[in-house]
C-alpha positions as CSV (number, residue, x, y, z in Angstrom):
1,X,-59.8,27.4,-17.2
2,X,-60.9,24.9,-20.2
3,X,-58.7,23.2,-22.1
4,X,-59.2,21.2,-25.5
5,X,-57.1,19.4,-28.1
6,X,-57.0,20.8,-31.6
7,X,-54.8,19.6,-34.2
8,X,-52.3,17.9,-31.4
9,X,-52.0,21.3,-29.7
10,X,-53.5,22.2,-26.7
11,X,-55.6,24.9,-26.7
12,X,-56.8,26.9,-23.0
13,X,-59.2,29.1,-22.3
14,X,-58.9,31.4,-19.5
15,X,-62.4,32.9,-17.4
16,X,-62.3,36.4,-18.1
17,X,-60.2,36.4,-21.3
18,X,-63.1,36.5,-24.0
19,X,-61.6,37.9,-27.5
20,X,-58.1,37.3,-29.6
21,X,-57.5,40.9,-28.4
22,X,-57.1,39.9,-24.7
23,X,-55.7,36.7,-25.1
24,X,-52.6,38.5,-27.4
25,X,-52.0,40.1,-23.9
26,X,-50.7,36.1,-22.6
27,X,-48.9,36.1,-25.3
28,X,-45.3,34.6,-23.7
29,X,-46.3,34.5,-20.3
30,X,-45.5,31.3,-18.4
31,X,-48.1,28.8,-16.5
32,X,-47.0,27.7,-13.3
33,X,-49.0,25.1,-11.6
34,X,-47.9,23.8,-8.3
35,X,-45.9,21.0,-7.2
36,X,-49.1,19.0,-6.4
37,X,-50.6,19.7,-9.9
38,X,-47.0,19.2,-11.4
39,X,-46.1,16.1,-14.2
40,X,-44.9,13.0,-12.4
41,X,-41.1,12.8,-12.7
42,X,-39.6,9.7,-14.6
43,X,-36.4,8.4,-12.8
44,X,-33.7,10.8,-13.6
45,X,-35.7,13.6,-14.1
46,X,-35.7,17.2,-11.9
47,X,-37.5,20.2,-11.5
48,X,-35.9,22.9,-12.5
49,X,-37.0,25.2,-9.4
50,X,-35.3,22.0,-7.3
51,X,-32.0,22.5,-9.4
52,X,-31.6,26.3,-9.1
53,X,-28.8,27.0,-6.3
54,X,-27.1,24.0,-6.4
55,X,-23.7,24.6,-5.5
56,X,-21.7,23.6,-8.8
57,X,-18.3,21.6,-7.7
58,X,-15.2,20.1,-9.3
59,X,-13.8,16.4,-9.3
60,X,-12.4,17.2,-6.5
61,X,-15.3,18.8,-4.6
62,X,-14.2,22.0,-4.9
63,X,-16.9,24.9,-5.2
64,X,-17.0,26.5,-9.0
65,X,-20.2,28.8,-8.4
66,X,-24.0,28.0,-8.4
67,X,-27.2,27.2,-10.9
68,X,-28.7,30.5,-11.0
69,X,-31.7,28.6,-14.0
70,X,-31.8,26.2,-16.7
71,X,-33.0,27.8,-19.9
72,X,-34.3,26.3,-23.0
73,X,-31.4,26.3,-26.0
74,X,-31.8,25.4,-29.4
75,X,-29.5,22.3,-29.5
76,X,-31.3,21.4,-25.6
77,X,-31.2,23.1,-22.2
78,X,-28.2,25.3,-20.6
79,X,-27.3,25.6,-17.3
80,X,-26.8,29.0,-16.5
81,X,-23.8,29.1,-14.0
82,X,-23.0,31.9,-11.8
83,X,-19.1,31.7,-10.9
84,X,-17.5,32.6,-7.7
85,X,-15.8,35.4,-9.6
86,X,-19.9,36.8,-10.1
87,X,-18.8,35.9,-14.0
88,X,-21.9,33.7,-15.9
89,X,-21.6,30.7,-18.0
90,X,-23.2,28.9,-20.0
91,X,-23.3,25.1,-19.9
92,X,-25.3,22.4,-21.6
93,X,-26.9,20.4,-19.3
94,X,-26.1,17.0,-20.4
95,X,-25.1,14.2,-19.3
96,X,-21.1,14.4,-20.6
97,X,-21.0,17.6,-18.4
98,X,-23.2,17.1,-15.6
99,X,-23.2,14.4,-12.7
100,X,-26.6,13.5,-11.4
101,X,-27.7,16.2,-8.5
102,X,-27.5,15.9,-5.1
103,X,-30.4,17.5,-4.0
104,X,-29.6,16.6,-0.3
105,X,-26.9,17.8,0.1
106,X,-27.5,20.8,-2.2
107,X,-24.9,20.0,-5.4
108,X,-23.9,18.5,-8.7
109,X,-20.8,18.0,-10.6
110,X,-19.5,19.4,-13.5
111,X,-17.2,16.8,-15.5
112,X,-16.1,19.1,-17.5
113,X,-14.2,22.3,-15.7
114,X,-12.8,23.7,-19.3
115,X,-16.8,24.2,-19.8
116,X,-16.4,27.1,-17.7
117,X,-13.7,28.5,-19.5
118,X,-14.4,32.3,-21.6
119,X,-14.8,32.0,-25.0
């Protein structure tokens, strides 16, 4: 694999992927490097692998369902939420809905129950 700067994108080039024809093939596949080769964190940053099946609880600790992935949304990312019903949801995760994550212990809190709530 090379890589090279062009314009202020990055461009890669992959052995064994020689023409435009081949390359088209990648076209919206995903890169996954691992942990070791991963970005730094800043402080209050998470992976998202680390924040998929977090149990997802109330105020008052009480369990609402799980992270099932954080996805990319136009207005930022959503966590995607599966209930204990098996119903989805989607919340954004932000700070006025989310507490910081436990990764201990395995949770995070929603501030904002009526989030959850079908629309």
């Amino acid at each position: 694999m090379e890589t090279v700067s062009h314009k202020g994108t990055v461009l890669i080039r992959f052995a064994g992927i020689d023409n435009p024809e081949e390359a088209a093939l990648l076209k919206g596949a995903e890169i996954i490097a691992p942990r070791e080769s991963a970005a730094p964190l800043k402080e209050g940053e998470n992976y998202v692998e680390d924040l998929k099946g977090l149990e997802v609880i109330d105020r008052e600790g009480k369990a609402l369902g799980h992270i099932l992935d954080i996805l990319e949304g136009g207005g930022g990312n959503l966590a995607e939420i599966k209930l204990l019903s098996g119903a989805r949801r989607l919340v954004p995760f932000r700070r006025e809905f989310f507490g910081d994550p436990n990764l201990e212990e395995g949770k995070i809190l929603l501030l904002e129950s009526w989030a959850l709530d079908e629309q």
